[in-house]
Structure formats: structure tokens, C-alpha cells
C-alpha positions in Angstrom: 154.5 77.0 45.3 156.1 81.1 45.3 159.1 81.4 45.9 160.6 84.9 46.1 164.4 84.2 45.0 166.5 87.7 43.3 169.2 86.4 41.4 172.6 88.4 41.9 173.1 91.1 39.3 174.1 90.2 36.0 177.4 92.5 35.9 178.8 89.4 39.0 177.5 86.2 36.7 180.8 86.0 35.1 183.0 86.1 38.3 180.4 83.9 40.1 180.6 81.0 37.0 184.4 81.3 37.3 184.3 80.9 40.9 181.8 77.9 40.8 183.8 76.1 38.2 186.9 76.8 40.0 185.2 75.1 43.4 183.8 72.5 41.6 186.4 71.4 39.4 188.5 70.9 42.8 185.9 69.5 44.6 185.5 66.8 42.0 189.3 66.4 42.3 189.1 65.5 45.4 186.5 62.5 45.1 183.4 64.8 45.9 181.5 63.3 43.5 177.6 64.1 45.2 179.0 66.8 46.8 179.9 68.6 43.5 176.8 67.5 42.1 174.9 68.8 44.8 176.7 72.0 44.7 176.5 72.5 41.4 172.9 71.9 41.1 172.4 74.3 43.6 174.9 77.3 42.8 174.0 77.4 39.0 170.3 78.0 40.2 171.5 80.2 42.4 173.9 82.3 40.2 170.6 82.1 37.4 173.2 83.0 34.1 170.4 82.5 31.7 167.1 84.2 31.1 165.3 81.1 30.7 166.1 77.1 31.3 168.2 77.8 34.2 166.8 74.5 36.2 167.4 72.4 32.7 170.6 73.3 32.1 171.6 73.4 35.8 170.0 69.5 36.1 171.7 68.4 32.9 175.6 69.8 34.5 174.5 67.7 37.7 173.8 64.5 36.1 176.8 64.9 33.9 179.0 65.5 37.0 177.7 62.8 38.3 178.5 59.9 35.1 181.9 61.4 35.0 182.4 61.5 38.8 181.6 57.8 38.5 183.1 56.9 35.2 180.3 55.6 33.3 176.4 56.6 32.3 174.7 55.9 35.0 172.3 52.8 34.0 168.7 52.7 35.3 165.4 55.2 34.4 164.1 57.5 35.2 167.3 59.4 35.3 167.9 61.4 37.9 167.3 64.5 35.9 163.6 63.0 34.9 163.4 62.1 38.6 163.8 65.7 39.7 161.6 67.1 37.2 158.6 64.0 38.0 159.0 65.4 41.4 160.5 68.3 42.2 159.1 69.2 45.8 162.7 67.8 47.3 165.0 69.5 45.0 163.2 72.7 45.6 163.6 71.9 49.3 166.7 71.5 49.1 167.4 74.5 47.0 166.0 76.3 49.9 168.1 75.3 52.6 171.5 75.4 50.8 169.7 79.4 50.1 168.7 79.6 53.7 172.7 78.4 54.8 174.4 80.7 52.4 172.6 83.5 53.9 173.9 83.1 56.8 177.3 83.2 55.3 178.1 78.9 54.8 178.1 76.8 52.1 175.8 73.8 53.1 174.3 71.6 50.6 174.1 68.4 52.2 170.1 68.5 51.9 170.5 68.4 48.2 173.5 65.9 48.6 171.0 63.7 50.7 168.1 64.3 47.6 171.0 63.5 44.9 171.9 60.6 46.8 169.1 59.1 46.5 167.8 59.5 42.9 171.0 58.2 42.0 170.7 54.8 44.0 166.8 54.6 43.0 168.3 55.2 39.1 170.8 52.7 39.5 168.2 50.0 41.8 165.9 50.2 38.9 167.8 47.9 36.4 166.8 44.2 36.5 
């Protein structure tokens, strides 16, 4: 699978990291807690700050957002993390739409919400 994607130019990675925190720090404020995952997930790849291990790092934020959005590790294997990268053909769907929305000037990540959603409950189902 090819996909074309130009990250924004480096001189705007700064202001956009500030502005992601900044939205997800509230977001996760407010009780988002798959929301802010989702978004996170998503803008990170999106805003592409490093020359290599974007998707790592980006996947390693999310599943921390996620244990502290819920107070505790979450128990189960595979993580959601090794879930993602087992099978990624979702979470680059989902990357896709949120991509295809904010193109047309709105935030939507619920396809990646909907993909979080459930790694998390299959993580979680998995323990005895």
C-alpha cells in the first residue's frame, strides 16, 4: 500500500505540537479519553515531527493516553500498540479519513476512535 501523504513544513512543527498538546491536554480534561487518543494518534502522524519512528512514537503517546485516561495499565495482550502494528490495515484507514476530513477543513476522527475502541476492549477481553 502507497500512500502519497506531505507532511507540513518543518518551520510549523513547533506551533503545530503546541497546538496539539494544547487540544489534547483539554480534550483529556474533559473525559475524552478515546477521543484524545484517537486524535493524537492521528495528528502526531499527521504533523510527522521526527525523521524516522513517527508511527512508534505516535502509537506509544496513544496507548499512554489511553492508561492514564483510564487510571491504570491496561491489562490484556496484545496491547493495543502490538495490535496496530499486527494489523495495521485499520489504523491506516483510519488515518485516511481523519486526512480526508481535515481537508476539507474538520477535525473528524471518529474512524480511528471506532478502531481504538476496539483494540482496547479486545486488549482488555483477552485476560482470563
Amino acid at each position: 500500500m502507497v500512500v502519497l501523504f506531505e507532511p507540513p513544513p518543518w518551520q510549523e512543527v513547533p506551533a503545530l505540537l503546541s497546538q496539539a498538546c494544547s487540544y489534547a491536554t483539554q480534550s483529556l480534561r474533559d473525559g475524552n479519553v478515546l477521543h484524545t487518543a484517537a486524535y493524537a494518534l492521528w495528528r502526531l502522524n499527521w504533523i510527522h515531527p521526527f525523521g524516522d519512528g513517527n508511527g512508534r512514537t505516535a502509537r506509544a503517546i496513544t496507548y499512554a493516553i489511553l492508561c492514564v485516561g483510564f487510571g491504570r495499565m491496561l491489562p490484556g495482550t496484545p496491547t493495543v500498540a502490538e495490535s496496530i502494528t499486527i494489523n495495521p490495515y485499520p489504523y491506516w484507514d483510519a488515518l485516511q479519513a481523519a486526512d480526508r476530513h481535515w481537508k476539507r477543513g474538520k477535525l473528524d476522527v471518529s474512524e480511528m476512535e471506532r478502531v481504538l475502541s476496539e483494540l482496547v476492549e479486545r486488549q482488555i477481553g483477552s485476560q482470563p
